[in-house]
N, C-alpha and C positions, 0 to 999 in steps of 0.2 A: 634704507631698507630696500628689499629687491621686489621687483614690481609684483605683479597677481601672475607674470607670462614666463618670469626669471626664467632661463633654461630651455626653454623654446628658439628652435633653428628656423629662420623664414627667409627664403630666396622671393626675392621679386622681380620677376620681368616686365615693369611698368613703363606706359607711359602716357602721360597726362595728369587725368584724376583715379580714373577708379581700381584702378591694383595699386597704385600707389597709395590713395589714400586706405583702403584696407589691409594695404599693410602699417601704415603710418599708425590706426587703429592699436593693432597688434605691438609694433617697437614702443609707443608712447606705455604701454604697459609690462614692459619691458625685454619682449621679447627681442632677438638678436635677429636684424633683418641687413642681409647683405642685397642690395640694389644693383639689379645689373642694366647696364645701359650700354647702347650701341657705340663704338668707338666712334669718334671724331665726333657726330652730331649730339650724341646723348639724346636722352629723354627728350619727348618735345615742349615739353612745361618750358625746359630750360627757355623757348623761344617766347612764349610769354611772358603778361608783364603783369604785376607795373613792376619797375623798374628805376631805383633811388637818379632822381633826378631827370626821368626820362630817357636815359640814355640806354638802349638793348645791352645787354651782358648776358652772354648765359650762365656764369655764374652768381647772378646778383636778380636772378626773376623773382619774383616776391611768391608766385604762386608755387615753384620748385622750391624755394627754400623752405614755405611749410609743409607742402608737403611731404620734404624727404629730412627734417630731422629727425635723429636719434636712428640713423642709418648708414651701414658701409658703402663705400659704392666702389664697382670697379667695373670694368668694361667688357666688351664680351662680343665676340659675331658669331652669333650660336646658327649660320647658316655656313659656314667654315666648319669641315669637320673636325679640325683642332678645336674650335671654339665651342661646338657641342659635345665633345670629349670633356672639357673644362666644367660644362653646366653639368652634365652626368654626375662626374666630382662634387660638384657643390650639392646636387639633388640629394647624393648617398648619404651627406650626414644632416640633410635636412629634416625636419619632419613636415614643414608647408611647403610648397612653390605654390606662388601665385601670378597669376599674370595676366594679360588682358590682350595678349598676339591676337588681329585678326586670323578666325579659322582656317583660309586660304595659306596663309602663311605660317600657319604650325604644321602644312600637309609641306607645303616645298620644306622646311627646314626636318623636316621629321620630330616634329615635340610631339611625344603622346603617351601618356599615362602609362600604358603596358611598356614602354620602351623604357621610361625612368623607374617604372617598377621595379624590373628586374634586380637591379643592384639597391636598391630600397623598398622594399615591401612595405614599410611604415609609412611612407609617404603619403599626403595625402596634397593632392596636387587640385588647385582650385581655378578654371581657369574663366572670367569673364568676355562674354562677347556680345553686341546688339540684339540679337534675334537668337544666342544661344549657340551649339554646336547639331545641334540636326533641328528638321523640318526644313521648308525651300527658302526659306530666306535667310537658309545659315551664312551664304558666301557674298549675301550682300554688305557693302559697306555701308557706314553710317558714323554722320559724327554729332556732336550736341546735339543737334536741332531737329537731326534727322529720328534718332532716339525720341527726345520730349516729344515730337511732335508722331510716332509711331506709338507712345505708352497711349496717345488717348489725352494728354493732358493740354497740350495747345487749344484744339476745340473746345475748351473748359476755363479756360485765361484769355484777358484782352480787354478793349475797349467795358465790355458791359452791357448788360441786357440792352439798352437803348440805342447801341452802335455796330448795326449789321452790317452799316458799311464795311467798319474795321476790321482787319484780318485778324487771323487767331493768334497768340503770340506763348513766346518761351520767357519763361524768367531768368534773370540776367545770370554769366556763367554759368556753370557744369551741373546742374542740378541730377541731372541722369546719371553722372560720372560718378556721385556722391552715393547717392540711392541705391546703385551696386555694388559700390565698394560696400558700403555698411550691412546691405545683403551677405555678400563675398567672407565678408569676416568671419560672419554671427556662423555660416555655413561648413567655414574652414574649423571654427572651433567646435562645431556639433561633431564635424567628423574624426576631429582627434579626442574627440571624447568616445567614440564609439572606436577606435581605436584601442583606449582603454580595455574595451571587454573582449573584442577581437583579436587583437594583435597586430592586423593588418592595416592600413591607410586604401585609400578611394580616391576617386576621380569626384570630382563636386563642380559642375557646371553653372552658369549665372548667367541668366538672359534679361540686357539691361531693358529691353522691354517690357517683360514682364513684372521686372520691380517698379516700373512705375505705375503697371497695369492695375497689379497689387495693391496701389494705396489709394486707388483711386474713389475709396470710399462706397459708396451704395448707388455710384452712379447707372451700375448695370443693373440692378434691382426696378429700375423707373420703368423699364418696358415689360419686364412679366408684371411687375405691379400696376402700374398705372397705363400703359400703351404709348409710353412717353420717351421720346431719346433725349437723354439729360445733353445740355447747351449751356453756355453760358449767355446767350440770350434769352428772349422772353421777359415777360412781367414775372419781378418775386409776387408768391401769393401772400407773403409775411412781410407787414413791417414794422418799424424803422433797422434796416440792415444794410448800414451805409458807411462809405466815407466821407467825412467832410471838413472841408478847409474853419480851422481857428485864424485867430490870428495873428499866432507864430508856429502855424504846425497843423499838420493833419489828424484826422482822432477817428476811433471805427467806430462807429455805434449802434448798439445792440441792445433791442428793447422789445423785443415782439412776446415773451408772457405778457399778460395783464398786469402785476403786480411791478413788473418792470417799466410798465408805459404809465402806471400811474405815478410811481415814483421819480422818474424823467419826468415829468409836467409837472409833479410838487419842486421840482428841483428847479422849474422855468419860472415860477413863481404861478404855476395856476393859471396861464394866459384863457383868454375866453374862447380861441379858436377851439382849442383840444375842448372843449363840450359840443362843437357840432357833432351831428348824428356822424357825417362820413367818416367819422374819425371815430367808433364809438367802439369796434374792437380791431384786432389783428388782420380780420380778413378785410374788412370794409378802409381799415390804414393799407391795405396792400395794393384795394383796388382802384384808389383815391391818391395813391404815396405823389401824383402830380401835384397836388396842392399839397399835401402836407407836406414836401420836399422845399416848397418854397419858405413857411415857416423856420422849418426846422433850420434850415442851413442860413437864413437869415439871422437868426437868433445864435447859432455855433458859430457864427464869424465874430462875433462881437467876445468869445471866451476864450481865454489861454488853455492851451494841453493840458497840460500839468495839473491846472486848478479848476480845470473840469472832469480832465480824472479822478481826481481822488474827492470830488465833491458826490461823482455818481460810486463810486466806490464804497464811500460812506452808504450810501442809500441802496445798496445790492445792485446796482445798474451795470451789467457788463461792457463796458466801455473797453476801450485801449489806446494808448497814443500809438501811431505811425512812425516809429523808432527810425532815423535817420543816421547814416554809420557814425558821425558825430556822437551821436544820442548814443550810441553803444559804445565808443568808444572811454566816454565821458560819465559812463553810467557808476555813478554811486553802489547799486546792488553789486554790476558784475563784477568793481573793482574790487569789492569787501568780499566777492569770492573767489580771486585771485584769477581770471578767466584768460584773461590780456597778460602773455609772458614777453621779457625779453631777452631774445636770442642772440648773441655774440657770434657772426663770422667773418672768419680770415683775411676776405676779401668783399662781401656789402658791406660790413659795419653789423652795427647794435640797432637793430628794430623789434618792435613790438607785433606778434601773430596771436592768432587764437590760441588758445590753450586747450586742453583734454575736457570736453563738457561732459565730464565722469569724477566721480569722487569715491576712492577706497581708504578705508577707514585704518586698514592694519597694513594697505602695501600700495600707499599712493604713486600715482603715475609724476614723472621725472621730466625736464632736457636733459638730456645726459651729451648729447654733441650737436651740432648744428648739421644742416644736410651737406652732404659728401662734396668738393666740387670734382669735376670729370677724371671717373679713374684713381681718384685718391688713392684708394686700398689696395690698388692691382697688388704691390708687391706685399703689403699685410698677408694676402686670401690666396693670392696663388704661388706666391715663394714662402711664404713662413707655413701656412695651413696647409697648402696642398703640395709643398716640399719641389716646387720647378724652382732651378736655377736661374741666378742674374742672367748668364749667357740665354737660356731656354727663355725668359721673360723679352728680352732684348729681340730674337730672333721674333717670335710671334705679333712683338710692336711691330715690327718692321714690317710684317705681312698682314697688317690690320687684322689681326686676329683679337688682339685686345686694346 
């Protein structure tokens, strides 16, 4: 069956995470996404790993190959003006380009919306950047760390209230990268929906700052409300809201209603500590959680994950085990919903990646190819589609054009 996107033309000029993964978004539902990547180096994923057996390949990066299935790919030096002749062409019968070129480098190469406009008016061109395309820190660079730790969310991650020592920290991989792609998408397709009533396509910007700024929850609320700059240090005022070690495995534990803390203590068997007064509600466990942290965690090291999961579960206790990629990989639910696919390509082999964490009911998402390796499609997209000769393909290899 053809996906929910059948029909939709998507150029992408990615590299990394976040145009590619929002385009990955877009193909995995089955729209047509041609992937252009710089000749000889390619994307930089490709330099990423891991990597079947350790060994670098840039055709065998585990993080490129999810990222770019169900994708053409051919190459392209869109700072070559043959090469941006070439994107023009693919622009015209597109209806997305997305891409994620730092700003500075869309001015020397001249990419910009009114230029690809012209020969497609429909276009709706989407392009991410750290800080966005205007205000003063459009032409600053920035990569992972620099992003998470600009959205506001490093000072909010780390050690834990009790370790001011400890610096602030990022969590592991591209999380900023992801964050805008999934922005980038949801934005590309509002505009081609308003394309619908228009006729016309738009320019749609994406500042990975501010997508992380965005989820940051109500942590900006703490200072008109309370006079407080939210931290990940400090005393919680609520508890038990903790991790802690079983003993095969970590578990979160979350019990700060009443009916939840009384239910945890029927669940411990009613120990006599939980009737002292300091322990008598939420605030007085918050202000107290020194002693009662010794308890508790003495008493959770002696239970398995699993069967103290579902024993609080049973009893409405919000609990959760600390899923280990084992533990997802291995997972009973995710397997029974198909989550974990495996991939067949030409040259890593047969490996298992995530899968589409979306489910349509009348036009479910596909593999349809595995991702491109360097240039596969040149002569697909620019001799069969765009009608250049062998001779004419041959000549622009030769001048690192493609």
């Amino acid at each position: 069956m053809a996906g929910a996107l059948a029909g939709l033309k998507v150029v992408e000029i990615g590299e990394l995470v976040s145009a590619p993964y929002a385009a990955k978004l877009m193909a995995d539902m089955g729209a047509e996404v041609i992937k252009v990547e710089r000749p000889g180096a390619g994307d930089a994923a490709r330099r990423r790993g891991p990597f079947p057996a350790g060994r670098p390949d840039p055709e065998k990066s585990g993080l490129f190959l999810y990222l770019n299935a169900n994708k053409y790919g051919v190459t392209l030096d869109i700072a070559q003006p043959e090469g941006f002749e070439l994107l023009e062409a693919l622009a015209a019968g597109a209806d997305v380009l997305i891409h994620n070129i730092w700003p500075p480098d869309m001015d020397r190469v001249g990419l910009s919306f009114e230029r690809l406009a012209r020969r497609n008016s429909r276009l709706v061109m989407t392009s991410i950047a750290p800080f966005g395309l205007r205000g003063p820190h459009r032409n600053w660079r920035a990569e992972e760390l620099t992003v998470w730790a600009s959205g506001g969310v490093c000072v909010l991650n780390g050690a834990g209230p009790n370790h001011p020592e400890l610096p602030p920290l990022k969590t592991y991989g591209h999380p900023a990268g992801f964050q805008a792609a999934a922005h980038a998408a949801v934005a590309a397709m509002g505009a081609v929906f308003a394309r619908l009533r228009g006729g016309r396509g738009q320019h749609v910007e994406v500042s990975a700052q501010e997508c992380l700024v965005s989820q940051n929850e109500m942590v900006f609320e703490y200072w008109p409300y309370m006079g407080v700059i939210a931290t990940r240090l400090g005393r919680k005022p609520l508890q038990p809201m903790e991790t802690m070690r079983c003993k095969d495995g970590w578990i979160y534990i979350c019990c700060v209603e009443e009916h939840q803390w009384r239910n945890f203590v029927a669940l411990m068997g009613n120990p006599e500590w939980a009737n002292e007064e300091i322990f008598a509600d939420r605030l007085k466990r918050g202000e107290n959680w020194e002693a009662l942290e010794i308890f508790l965690r003495e008493w959770v090291a002696q239970q398995s994950v699993l069967d103290l999961y579902r024993r609080a579960q049973e009893r409405r206790v919000p609990f959760a085990p600390v899923s280990t990629m084992g533990d997802l990989l291995n997972s009973e639910h995710i397997r029974e919903r198909g989550f974990f696919v495996e991939i067949a390509h030409p040259l890593a082999g047969t490996y298992k990646y995530p899968g589409a964490p979306l489910k349509y009911g009348a036009t479910p998402w596909q593999i349809r190819m595995p991702a491109p390796t360097l240039g596969q499609h040149n002569e697909e997209i620019f001799g069969q589609r765009l009608g250049l000769a062998s001779e004419r393909l041959e000549q622009l290899k030769a001048r690192g054009v493609i």
